[in-house]
C-alpha positions in Angstrom: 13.5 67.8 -36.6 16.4 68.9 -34.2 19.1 66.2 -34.3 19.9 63.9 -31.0 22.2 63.7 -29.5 23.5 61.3 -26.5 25.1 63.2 -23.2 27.2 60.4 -21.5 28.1 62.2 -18.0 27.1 65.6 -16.8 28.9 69.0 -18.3 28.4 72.4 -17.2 25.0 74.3 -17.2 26.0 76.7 -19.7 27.2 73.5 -22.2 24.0 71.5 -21.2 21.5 74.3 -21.8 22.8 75.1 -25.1 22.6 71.3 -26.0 18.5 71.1 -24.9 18.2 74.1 -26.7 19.7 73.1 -30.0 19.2 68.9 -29.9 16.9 66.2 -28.2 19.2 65.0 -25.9 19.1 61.7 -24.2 21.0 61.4 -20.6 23.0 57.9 -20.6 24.4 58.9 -17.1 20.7 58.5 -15.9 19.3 55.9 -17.7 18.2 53.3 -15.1 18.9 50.1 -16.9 21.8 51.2 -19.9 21.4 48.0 -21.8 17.4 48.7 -22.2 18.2 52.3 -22.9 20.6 52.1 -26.0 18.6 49.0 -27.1 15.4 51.0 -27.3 17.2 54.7 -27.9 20.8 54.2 -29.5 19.4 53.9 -32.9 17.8 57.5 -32.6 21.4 58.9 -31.8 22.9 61.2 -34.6 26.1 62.3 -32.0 27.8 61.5 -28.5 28.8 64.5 -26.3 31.2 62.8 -24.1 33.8 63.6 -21.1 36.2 61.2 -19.7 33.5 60.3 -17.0 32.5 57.4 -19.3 34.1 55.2 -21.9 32.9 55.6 -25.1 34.1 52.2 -26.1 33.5 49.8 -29.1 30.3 48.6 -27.2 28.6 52.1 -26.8 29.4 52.8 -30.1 27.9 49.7 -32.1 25.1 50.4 -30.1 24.7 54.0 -32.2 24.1 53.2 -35.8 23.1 56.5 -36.9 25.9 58.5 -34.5 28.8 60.4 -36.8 30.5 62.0 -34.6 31.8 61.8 -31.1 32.5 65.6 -29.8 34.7 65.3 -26.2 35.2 67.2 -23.9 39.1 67.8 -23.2 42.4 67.0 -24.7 42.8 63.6 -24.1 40.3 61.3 -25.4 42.0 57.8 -24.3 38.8 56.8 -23.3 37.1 57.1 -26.2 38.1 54.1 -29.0 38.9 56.6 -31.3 40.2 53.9 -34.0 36.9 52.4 -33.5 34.6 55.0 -33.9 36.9 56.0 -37.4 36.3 52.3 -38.7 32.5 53.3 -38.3 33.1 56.4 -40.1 32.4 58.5 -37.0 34.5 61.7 -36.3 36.1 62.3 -32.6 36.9 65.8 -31.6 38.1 67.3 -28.6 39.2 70.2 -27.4 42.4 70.9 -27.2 44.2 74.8 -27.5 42.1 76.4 -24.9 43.4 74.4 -22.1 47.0 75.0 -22.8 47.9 77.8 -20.6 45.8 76.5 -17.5 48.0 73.3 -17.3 51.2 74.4 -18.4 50.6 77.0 -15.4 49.6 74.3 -13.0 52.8 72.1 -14.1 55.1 74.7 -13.2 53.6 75.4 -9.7 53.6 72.2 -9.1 56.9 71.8 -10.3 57.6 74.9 -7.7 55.7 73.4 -5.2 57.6 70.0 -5.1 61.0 71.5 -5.3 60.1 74.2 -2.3 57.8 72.7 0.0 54.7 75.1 -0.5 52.5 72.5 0.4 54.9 70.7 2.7 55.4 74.6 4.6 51.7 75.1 4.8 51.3 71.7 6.5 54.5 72.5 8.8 53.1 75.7 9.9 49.2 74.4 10.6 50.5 71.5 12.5 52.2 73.7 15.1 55.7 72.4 13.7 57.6 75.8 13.4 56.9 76.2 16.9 59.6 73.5 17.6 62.3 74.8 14.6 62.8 75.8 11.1 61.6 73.5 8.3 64.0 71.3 6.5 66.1 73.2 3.5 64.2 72.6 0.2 65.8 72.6 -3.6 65.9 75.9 -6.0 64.1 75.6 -9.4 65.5 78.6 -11.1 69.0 77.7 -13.4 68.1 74.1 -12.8 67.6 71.1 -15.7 64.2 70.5 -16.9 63.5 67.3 -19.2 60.0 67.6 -21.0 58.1 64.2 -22.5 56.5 65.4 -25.1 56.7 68.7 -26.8 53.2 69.3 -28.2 51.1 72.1 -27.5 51.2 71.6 -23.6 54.9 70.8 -23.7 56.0 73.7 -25.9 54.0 76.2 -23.2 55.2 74.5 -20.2 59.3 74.9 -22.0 58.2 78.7 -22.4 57.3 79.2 -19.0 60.2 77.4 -17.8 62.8 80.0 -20.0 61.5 82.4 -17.2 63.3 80.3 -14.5 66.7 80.5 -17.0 66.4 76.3 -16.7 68.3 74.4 -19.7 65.4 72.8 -21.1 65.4 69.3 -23.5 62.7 67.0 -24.3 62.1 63.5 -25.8 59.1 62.6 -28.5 59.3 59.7 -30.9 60.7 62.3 -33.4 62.5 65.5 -33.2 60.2 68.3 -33.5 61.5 70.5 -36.4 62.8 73.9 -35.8 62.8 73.6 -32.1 65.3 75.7 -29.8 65.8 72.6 -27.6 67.7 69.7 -27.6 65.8 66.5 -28.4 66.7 63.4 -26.5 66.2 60.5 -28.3 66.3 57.7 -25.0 63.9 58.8 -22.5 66.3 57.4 -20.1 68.9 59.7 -20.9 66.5 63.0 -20.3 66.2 61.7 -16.7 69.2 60.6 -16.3 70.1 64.3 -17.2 67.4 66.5 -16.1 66.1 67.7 -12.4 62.5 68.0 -13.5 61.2 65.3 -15.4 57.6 66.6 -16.8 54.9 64.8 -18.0 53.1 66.3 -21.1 52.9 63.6 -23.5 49.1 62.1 -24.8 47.8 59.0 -22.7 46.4 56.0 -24.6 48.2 52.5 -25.7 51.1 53.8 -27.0 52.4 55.9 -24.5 50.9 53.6 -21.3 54.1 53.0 -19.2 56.4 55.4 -21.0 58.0 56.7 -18.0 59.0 52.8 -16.9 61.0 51.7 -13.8 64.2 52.2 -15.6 63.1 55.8 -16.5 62.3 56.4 -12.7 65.1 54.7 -11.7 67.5 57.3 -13.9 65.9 60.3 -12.5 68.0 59.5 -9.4 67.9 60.8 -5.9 68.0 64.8 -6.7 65.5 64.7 -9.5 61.5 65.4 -9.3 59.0 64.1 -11.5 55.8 66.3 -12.4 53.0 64.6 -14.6 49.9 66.4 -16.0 49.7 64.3 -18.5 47.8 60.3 -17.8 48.4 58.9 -15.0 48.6 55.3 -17.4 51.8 57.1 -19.1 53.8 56.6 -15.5 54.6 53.1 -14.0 52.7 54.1 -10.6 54.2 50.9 -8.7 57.7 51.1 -9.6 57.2 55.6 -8.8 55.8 54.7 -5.9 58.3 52.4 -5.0 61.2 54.7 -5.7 59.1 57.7 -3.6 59.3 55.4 -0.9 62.8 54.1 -0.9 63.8 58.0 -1.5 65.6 56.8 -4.7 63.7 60.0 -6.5 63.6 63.1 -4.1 59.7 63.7 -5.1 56.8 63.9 -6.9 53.7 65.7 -7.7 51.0 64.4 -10.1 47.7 65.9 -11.2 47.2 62.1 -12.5 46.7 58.9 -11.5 46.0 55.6 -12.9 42.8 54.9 -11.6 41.3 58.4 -10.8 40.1 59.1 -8.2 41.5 56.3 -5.9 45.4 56.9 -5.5 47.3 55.0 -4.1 47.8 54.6 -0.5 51.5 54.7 0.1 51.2 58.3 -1.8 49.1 59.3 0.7 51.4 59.1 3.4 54.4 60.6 1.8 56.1 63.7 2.6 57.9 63.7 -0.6 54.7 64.5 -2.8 52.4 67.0 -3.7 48.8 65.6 -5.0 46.0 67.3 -6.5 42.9 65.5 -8.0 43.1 66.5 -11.8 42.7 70.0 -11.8 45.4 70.9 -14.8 42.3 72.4 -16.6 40.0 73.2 -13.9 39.7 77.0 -14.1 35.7 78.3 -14.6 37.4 80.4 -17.9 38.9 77.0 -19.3 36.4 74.6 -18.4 34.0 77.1 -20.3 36.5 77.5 -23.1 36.0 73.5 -23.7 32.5 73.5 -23.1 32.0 76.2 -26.0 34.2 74.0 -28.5 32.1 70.7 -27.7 28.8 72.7 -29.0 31.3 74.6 -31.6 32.1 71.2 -32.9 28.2 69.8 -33.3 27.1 72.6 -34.8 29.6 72.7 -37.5 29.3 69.2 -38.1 25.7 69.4 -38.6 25.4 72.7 -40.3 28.6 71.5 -42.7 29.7 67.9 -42.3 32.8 68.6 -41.2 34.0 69.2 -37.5 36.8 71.9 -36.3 38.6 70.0 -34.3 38.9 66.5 -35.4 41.9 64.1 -33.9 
């Protein structure tokens, strides 16, 4: 009897035929009525597959008796109540490594971006603008100051790529990360207070929600950017967009938000911003590359009890 397993939201083609073809899989994302649905199915479940589409909260998961393990799809899994799900003995997973590069990439262009009007330019040009006179003088990146929050996996590939631009790189984490060639900031105010670039690359969740606080923004100053491709609950979005609009930061771009997909309104009018709607990850090679891990993990959960990429 093939093991069954719950699909919260839709994943790719390749990731939802190998699931029918290895599992019974039951569709929460179109049951009708989701209360009669777990009621009558949730005790059948033996795993979630999950994205961050849908919470996979304490609720969901009383509802599973049977379910061990929760395999997700991406990095972050702040959605998921991973302390939960351990007090029920269930294993999360997710899949972080393979997405490294693709966001690290997209932090520096939009890091670029911000700094040198890319976006801004294009705009300028389509509207007819450069008709009427040059564009305003944007900032250089190269040589500059970049502060990093949080030098995990992400972090560490975003400092590499940055070593390219000969930037003086420092970061802030809870700890200092042993044997690492940059300076660690312990007051996150500091790094801003210090840096040009402020990145993003720190884990989302309760414990990093509102991290980068209004004093934090405040000390990036006038001549400093902030970047985040990290959660968009790790940045105090009123207070940043506050200091966008008094032009008491020079800019922003962010591949987050805090309630995806609406963003803000102010942001929207900005000139000072670059926004793109979550995309860190989004390449067909990457999304692929997190698809194969999700069915990794299942089937060396259910072939050995134990899961390769556990959090």
């Amino acid at each position: 009897m093939k093991p069954v397993v719950l699909q919260t939201s839709p994943m790719l083609p390749m990731v939802e035929s190998a699931l029918l073809e290895r599992y019974e899989v039951l569709r929460l994302d179109r049951a009708p009525d989701r209360e009669a649905f777990l009621a009558a199915s949730g005790p059948r479940v033996d795993a979630v597959a999950s994205s961050a589409r849908v919470a996979v909260d304490a609720a969901l998961l009383d509802a599973l008796p049977r379910a061990r393990i929760v395999a997700h799809f991406g990095v972050g899994y702040d959605n998921v109540d991973a302390a939960h799900a351990r007090a029920r003995g269930m294993v999360v997973t997710n899949t972080p490594d393979v997405l490294t590069d693709c966001v690290a990439d997209l932090a520096i262009a939009l890091m670029v971006d911000v700094a040198r009007g890319v976006t801004a330019g294009d705009r300028y040009v389509r509207a007819g603008r450069w008709l009427k006179g040059a564009m305003p003088l944007a900032s250089k990146v190269s040589g500059k100051r970049l502060g990093i929050v949080g030098l995990g996996r992400i972090g560490r590939a975003v400092a590499r790529r940055a070593e390219a631009f000969d930037m003086e790189i420092r970061y802030h984490n809870r700890r200092q990360v042993p044997d690492s060639p940059y300076a660690w900031e312990k007051s996150l105010a500091d790094l801003a207070r210090w840096c040009d670039f402020l990145v993003v690359a720190t884990s989302g969740g309760a414990e990093s929600r509102g991290l980068v606080s209004a004093a934090v923004i405040e000390a990036l100053g006038p001549r400093g950017f902030l970047v985040n491709i990290a959660r968009g609950s790790v940045v105090d979005e009123p207070a940043l967009v506050a200091a966008l609009v008094d032009r008491r930061i020079a800019g922003a771009a962010l591949d987050v938000f805090a309630d995806e997909p609406r963003v803000p309104e102010a942001l929207l009018a900005l000139d000072n911003v670059v926004l793109t709607p979550h995309i860190a990850s989004a390449t067909t090679d990457t999304r692929a590359a997190m698809g194969q891990l999700v069915l990794d993990n299942l089937a060396a959960f259910f072939e050995t009890g134990r899961a390769l990429t556990p959090v």
